[in-house]
N, CA, C and O atoms as a DFTB+ gen file, in Angstrom:
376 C
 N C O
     1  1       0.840      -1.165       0.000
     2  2       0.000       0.000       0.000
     3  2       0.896       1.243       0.000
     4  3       1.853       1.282       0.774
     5  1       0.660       2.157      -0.747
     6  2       1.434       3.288      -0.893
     7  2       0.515       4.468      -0.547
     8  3      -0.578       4.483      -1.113
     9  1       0.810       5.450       0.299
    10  2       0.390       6.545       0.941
    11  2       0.960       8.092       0.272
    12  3       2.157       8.354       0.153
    13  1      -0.171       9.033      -0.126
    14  2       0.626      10.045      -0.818
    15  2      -0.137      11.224      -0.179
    16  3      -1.268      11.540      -0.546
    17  1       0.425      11.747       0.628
    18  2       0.217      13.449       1.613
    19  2      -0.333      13.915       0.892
    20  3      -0.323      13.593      -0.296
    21  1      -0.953      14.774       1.360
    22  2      -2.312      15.894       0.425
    23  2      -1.452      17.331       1.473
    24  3      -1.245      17.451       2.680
    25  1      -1.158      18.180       0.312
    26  2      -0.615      19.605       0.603
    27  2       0.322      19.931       1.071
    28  3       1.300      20.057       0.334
    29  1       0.501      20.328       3.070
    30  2       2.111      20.749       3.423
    31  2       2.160      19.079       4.537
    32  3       2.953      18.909       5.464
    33  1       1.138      18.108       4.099
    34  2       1.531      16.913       5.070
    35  2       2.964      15.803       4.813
    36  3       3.135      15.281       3.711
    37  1       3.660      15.620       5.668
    38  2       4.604      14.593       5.360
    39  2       4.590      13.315       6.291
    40  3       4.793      13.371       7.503
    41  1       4.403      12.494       5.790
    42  2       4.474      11.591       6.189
    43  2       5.884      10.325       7.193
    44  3       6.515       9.499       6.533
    45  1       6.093      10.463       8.739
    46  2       7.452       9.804       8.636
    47  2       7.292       8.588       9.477
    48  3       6.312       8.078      10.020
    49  1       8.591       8.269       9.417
    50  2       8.546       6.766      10.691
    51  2       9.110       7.266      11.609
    52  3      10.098       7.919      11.274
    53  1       8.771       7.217      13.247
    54  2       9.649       7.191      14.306
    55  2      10.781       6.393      14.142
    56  3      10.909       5.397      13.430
    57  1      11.848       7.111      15.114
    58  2      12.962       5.666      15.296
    59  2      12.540       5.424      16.778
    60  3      11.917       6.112      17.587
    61  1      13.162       4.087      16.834
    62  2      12.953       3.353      18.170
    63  2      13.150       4.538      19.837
    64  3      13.922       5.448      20.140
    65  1      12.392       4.092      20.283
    66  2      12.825       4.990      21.488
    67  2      13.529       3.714      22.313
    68  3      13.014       2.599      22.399
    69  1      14.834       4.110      22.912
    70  2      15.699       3.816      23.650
    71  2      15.470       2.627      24.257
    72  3      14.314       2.324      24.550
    73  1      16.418       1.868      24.508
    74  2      15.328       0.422      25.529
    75  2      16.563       0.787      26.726
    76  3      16.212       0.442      27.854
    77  1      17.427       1.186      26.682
    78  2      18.593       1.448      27.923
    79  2      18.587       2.300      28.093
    80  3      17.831       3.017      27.437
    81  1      19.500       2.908      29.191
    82  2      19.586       4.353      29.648
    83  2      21.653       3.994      29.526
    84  3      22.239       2.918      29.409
    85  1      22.186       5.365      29.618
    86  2      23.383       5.848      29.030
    87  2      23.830       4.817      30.361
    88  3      23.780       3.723      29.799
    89  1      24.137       4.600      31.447
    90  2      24.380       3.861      32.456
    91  2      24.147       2.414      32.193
    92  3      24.993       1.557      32.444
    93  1      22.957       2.162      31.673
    94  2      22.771       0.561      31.346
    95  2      21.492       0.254      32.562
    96  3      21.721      -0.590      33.429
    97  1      20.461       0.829      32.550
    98  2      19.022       0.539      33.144
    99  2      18.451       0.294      32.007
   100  3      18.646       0.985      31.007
   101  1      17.436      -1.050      32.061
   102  2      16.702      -0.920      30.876
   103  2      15.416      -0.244      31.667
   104  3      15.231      -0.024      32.864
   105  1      14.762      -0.053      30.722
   106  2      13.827       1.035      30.823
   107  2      12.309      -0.195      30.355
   108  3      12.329      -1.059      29.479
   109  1      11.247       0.132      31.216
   110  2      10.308      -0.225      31.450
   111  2       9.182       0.276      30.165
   112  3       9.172       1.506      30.215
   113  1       8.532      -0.053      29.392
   114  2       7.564       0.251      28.382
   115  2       6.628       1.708      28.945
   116  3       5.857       2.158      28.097
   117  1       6.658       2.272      29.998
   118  2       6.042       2.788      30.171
   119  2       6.995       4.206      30.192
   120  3       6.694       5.317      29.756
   121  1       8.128       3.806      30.793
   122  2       9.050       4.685      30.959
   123  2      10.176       5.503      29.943
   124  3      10.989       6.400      30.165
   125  1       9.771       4.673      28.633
   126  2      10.340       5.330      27.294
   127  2      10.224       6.658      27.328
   128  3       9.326       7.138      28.020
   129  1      11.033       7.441      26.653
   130  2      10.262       8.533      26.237
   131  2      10.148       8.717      24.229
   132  3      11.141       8.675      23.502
   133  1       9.199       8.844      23.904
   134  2       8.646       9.240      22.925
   135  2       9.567      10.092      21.926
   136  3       9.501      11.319      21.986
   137  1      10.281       9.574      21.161
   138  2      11.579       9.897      19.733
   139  2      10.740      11.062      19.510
   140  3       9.548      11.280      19.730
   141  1      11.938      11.939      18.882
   142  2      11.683      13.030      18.261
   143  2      12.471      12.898      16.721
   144  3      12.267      13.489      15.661
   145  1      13.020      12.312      16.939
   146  2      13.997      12.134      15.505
   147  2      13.085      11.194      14.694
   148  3      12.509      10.279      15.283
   149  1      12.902      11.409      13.139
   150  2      11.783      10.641      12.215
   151  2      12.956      10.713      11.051
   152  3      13.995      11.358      10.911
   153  1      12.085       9.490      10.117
   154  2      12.539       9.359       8.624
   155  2      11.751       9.686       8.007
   156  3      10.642       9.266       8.338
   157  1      11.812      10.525       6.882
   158  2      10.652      10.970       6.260
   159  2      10.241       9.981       5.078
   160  3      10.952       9.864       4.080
   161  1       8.980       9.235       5.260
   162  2       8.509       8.678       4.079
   163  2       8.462       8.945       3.020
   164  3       9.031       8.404       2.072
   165  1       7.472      10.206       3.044
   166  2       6.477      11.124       2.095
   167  2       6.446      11.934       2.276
   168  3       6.366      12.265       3.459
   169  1       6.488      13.026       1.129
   170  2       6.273      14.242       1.507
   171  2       4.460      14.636       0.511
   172  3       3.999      13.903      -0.364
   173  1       3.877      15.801       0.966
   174  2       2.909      16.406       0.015
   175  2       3.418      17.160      -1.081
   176  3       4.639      17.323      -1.070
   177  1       2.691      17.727      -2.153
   178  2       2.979      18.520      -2.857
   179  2       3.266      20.064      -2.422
   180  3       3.897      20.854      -3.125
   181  1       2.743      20.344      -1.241
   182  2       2.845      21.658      -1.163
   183  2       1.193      22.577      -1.799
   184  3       0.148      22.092      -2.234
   185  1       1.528      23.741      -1.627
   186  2       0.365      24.664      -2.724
   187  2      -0.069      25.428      -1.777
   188  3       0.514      25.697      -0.727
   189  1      -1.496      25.926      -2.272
   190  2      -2.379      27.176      -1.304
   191  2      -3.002      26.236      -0.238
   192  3      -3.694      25.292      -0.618
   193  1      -2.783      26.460       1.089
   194  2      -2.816      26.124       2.142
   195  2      -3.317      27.458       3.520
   196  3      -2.528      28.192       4.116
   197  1      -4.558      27.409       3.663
   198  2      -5.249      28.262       3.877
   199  2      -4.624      29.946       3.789
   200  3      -4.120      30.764       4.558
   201  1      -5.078      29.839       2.101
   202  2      -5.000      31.188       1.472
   203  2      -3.045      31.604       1.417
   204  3      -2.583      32.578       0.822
   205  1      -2.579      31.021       1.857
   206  2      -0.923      30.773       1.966
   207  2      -0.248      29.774       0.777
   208  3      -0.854      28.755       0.445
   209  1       1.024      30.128       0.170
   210  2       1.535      29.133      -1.144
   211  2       2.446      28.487       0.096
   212  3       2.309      29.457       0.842
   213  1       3.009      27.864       0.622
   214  2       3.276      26.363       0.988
   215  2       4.498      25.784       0.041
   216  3       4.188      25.068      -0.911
   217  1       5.837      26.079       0.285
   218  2       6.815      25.604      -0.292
   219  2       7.522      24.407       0.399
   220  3       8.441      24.648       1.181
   221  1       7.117      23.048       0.135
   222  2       7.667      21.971       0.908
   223  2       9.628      21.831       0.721
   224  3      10.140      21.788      -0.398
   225  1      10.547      21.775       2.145
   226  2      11.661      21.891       2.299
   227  2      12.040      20.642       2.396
   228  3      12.991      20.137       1.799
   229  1      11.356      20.149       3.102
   230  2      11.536      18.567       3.230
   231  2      11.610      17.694       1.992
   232  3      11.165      18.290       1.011
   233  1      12.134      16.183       1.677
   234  2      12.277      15.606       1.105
   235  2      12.363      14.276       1.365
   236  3      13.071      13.929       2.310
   237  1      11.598      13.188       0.511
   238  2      11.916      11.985       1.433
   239  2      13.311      11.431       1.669
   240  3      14.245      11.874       1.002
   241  1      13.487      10.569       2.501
   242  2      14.964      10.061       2.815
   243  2      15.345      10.906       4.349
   244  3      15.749      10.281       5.329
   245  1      15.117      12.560       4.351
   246  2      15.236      12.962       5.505
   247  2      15.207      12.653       6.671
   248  3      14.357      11.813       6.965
   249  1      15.945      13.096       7.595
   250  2      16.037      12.865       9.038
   251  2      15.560      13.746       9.461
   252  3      15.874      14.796       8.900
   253  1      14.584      13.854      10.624
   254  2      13.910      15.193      11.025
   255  2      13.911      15.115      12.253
   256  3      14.058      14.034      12.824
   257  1      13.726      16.394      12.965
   258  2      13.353      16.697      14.526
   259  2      11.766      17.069      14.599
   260  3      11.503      18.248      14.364
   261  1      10.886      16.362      14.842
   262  2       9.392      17.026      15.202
   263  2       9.093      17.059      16.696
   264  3       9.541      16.408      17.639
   265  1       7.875      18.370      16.568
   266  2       7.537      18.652      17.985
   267  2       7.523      17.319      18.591
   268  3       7.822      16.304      17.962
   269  1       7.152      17.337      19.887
   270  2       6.890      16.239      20.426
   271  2       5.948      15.487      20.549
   272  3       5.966      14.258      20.486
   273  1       4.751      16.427      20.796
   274  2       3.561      15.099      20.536
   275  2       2.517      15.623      19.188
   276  3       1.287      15.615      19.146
   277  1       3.328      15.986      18.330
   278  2       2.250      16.478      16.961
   279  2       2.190      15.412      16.276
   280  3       3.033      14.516      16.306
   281  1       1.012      15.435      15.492
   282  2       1.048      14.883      14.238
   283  2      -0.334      13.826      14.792
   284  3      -0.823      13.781      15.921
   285  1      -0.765      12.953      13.420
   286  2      -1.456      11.763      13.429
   287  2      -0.882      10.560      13.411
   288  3      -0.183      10.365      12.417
   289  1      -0.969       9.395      14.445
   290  2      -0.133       8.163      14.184
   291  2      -1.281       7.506      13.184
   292  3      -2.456       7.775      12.929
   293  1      -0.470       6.654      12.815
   294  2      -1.228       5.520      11.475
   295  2      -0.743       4.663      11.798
   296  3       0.098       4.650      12.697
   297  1      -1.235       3.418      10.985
   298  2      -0.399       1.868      11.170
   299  2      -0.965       1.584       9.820
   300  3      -2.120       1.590       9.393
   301  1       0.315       1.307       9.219
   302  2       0.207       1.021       7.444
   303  2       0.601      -0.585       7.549
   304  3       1.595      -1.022       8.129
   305  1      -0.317      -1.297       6.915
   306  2       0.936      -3.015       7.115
   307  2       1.612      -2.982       8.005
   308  3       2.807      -2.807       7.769
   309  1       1.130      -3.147       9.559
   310  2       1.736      -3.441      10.566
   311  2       2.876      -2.399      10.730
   312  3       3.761      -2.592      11.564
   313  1       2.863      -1.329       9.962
   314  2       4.094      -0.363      10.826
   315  2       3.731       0.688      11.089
   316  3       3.171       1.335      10.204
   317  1       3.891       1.199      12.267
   318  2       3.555       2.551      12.702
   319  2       4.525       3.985      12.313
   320  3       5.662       4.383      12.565
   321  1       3.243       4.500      11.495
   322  2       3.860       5.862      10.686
   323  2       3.430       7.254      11.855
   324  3       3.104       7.196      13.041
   325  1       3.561       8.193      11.129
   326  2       2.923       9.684      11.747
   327  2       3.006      10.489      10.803
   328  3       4.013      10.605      10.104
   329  1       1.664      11.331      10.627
   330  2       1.510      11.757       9.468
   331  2       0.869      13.419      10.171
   332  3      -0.234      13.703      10.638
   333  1       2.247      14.338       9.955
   334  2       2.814      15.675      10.569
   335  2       2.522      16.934       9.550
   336  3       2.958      16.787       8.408
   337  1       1.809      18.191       9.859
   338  2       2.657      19.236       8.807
   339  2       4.077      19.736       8.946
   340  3       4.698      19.838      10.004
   341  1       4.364      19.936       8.128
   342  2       5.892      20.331       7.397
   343  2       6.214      21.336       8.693
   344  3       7.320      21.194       9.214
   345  1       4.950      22.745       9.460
   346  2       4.852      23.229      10.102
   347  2       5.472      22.786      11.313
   348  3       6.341      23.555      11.722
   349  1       5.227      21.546      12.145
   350  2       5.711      20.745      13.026
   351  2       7.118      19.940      13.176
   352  3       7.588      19.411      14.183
   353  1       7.665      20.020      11.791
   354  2       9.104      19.445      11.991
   355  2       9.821      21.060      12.035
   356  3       9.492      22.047      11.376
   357  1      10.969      20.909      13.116
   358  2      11.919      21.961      13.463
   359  2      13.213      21.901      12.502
   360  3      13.532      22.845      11.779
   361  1      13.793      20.907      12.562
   362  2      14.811      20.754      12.004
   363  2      15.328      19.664      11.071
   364  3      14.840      18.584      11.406
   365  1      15.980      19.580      10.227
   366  2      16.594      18.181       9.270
   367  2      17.818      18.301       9.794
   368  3      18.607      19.242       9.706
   369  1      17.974      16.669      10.669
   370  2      19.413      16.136      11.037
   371  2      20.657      16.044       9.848
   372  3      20.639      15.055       9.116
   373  1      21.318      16.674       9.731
   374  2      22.157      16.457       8.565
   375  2      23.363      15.086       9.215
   376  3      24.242      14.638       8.479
């Protein structure tokens, strides 16, 4: 199944959140904390986006920083995506 963003939406995958701590505690399912770093799937086309032109920066392949709890989660074929505006990612990890 292939998924294609409508406007400034991009589509990414979380990476794993941590199962250790820098010391060597593993960490309890509850006690994760929630990745900020994503791969970008998909991106939208961009365009007029309430009354605004919308120039998408992003690109797939990207590494990104998004807010922390934005976006929509999905589950595509058993994998869990999040599907963000362009608005909500801060930065591309170079």
């Amino acid at each position: 199944m292939t998924v294609k963003p409508l406007l400034d939406r991009v589509l990414i995958k979380m990476e794993e959140a941590e199962e250790t701590t820098k010391s060597g505690i593993i960490l309890a399912g509850s006690a994760k904390e929630k990745p900020q770093i994503a791969d970008v799937v998909e991106v939208g086309p961009g365009g007029l986006v309430d009354g605004k032109e919308v120039t998408m920066y992003v690109k797939k392949g990207d590494r990104v920083i998004t807010s922390k709890y934005s976006g929509t989660e999905v589950k595509l074929d058993g994998v869990d995506y999040t599907l963000v505006r362009q608005s909500d990612i801060l930065a591309v990890v170079e």
